[in-house]
N, C-alpha and C positions, 0 to 999 in steps of 0.2 A: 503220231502221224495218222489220219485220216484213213478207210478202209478205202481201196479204190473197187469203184463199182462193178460188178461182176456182169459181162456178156450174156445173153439169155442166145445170140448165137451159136448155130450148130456147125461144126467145124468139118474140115471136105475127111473125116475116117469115117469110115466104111460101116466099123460096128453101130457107129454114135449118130450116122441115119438111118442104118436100119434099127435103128429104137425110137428113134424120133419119128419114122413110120409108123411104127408100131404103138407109140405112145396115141399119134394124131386116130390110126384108127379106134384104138379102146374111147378115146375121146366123143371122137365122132359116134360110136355103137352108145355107148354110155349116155350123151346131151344131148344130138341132134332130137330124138324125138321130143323131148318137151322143150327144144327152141322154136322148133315148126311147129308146134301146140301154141304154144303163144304168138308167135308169130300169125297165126290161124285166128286165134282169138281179138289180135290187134286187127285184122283186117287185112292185111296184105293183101294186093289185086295189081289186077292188070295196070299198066302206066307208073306203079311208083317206082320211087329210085328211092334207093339202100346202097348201105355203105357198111361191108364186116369189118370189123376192127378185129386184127387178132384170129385172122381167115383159115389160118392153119393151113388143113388138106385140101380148101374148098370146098367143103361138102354141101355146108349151111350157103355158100354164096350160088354154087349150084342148084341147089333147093330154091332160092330166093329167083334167080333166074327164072323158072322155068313159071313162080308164081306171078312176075311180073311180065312176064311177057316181050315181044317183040317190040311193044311201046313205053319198056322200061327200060332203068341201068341198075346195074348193081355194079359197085366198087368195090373190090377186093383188098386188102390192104394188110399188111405182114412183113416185120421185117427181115425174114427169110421166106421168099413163094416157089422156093424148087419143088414144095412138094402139093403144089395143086397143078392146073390147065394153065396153061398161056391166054392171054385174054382172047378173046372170041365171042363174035354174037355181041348180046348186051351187058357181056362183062367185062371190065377193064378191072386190069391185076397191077400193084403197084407195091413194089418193094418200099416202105417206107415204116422207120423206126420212129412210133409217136411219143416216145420218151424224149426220144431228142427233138425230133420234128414233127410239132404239136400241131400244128396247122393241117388240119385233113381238107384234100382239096374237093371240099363239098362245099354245096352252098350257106350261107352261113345263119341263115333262119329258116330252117326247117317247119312246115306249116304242122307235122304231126313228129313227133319223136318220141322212139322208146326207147332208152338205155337197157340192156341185156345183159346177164352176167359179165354186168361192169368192164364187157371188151366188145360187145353189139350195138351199133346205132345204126338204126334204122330212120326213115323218112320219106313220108309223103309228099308231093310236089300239090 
């Protein structure tokens, strides 16, 4: 009989978020600066719109906001987001599990795109 696939969901005990806190910050201290490195290096500016796959704490989607500006969006995207911002400003937060539900509700040709450790897309308008 077949293995059945195991949840990457975090379940409502109290210990098993405060590790999943803790996991997302050592994360966030650990990658974010050479995501924003690259990120920096792709160009990132004012007006684009981004899309985090895999947004964890929101750190990087925060970060991306703040480079895109008032005439951008950033998409947030995770299928657990208790543990970033509620959307606000130019960021819209979206529970959505892309293993199942592959279809991310972005545009579907991207004029510039980066793939990111294999959970980042980014995009130019």
């Amino acid at each position: 009989m077949p293995e059945e696939a195991q949840s990457y969901r975090i379940n409502q005990d109290a210990d098993q978020i405060a590790r999943e806190h803790d996991r997302l910050r050592v994360l966030a201290r650990v990658r974010d600066p050479s995501t924003c490195a690259t990120l920096t290096r792709i160009g990132i500016a004012p007006g684009w719109q981004c899309c985090d796959v895999g947004s964890g704490a929101g750190t990087i989607t925060a970060w991306m906001a703040e480079q895109v500006g008032p005439a951008g969006r950033v998409l947030s995207v995770d299928v657990d987001t208790r543990f970033q911002e509620p959307s606000h400003g130019v960021v819209e937060v979206r529970t959505l599990d892309v293993t199942s539900e592959p279809d991310l509700p972005v545009r579907s040709e991207p004029s510039t795109c980066a793939p990111l450790r294999a959970s980042k897309v980014f995009w130019n308008r």
